[in-house]
C-alpha positions in Angstrom: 0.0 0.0 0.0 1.5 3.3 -0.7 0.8 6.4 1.1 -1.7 7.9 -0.6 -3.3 4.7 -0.3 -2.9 5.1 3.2 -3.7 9.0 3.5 -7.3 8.5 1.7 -8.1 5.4 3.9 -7.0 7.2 7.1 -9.1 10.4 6.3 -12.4 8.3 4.5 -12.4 6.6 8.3 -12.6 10.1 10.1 -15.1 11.3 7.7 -17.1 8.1 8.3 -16.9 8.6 11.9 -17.6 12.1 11.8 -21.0 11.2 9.7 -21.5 8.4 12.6 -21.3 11.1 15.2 -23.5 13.5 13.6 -26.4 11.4 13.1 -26.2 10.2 16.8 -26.2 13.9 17.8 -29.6 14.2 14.9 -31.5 11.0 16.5 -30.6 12.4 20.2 -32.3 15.7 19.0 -35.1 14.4 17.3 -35.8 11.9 20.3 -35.6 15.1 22.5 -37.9 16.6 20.1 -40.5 13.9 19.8 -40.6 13.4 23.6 -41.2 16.9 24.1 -43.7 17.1 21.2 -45.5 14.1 22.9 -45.6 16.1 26.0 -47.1 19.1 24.4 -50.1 16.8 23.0 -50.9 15.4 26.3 -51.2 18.2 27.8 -53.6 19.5 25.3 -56.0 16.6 25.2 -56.1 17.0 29.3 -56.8 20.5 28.8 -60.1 19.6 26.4 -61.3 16.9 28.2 -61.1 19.5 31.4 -62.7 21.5 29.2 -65.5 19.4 28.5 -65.8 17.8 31.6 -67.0 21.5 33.1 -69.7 21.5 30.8 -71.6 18.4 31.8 -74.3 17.9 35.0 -73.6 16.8 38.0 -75.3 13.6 37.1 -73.6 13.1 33.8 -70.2 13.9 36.1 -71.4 11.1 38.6 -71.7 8.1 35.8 -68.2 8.8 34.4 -67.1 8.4 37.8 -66.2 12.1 38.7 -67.7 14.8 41.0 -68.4 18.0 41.3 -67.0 19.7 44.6 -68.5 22.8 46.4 -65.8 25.6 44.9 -66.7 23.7 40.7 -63.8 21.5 40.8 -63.8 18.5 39.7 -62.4 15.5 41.0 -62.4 11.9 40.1 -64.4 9.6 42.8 -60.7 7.2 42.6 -59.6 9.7 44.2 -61.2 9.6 47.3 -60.1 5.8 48.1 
C-alpha cells in the first residue's frame, strides 16, 4: 500500500466517523424533540377533556365516575379511596 493509499483510507475513516457522530447527535435531537412534542399533546388533550368535563351535569359527572365539589372543581371519585 502506498501512502496515498494510506492517506485517503485514514481520512475516509474520520469522515465516516464524523457522519456516525453526527447522526447520533440528529436522532438524540429528534428523540428530544418527539418526547417533548408528545408532552405538548398530552397536555392539550387533558386541557379539552377539562374542558369538556365543566360542561356536563352533576349527574352526567357522577356516571363517568367524577364529582363536582363545592368551589366547581372537579375530581375523580378514585380519588377519594
Amino acid at each position: 500500500m502506498s501512502n496515498i493509499h494510506a492517506t485517503a483510507d485514514a481520512r475516509a475513516h474520520q469522515i465516516s466517523a464524523f457522519f456516525t457522530t453526527a447522526i447520533d447527535v440528529a436522532a438524540t435531537v429528534e428523540g428530544t424533540i418527539q418526547g417533548l412534542a408528545m408532552r405538548i399533546v398530552a397536555a392539550i388533550e387533558q386541557r379539552i377533556l377539562r374542558r369538556r368535563l365543566t360542561r356536563l351535569p352533576d349527574h352526567m359527572l357522577l356516571d363517568l365516575g367524577f364529582e363536582r365539589d363545592w368551589d366547581g372543581a372537579i375530581r375523580s371519585l378514585r380519588d377519594l379511596d
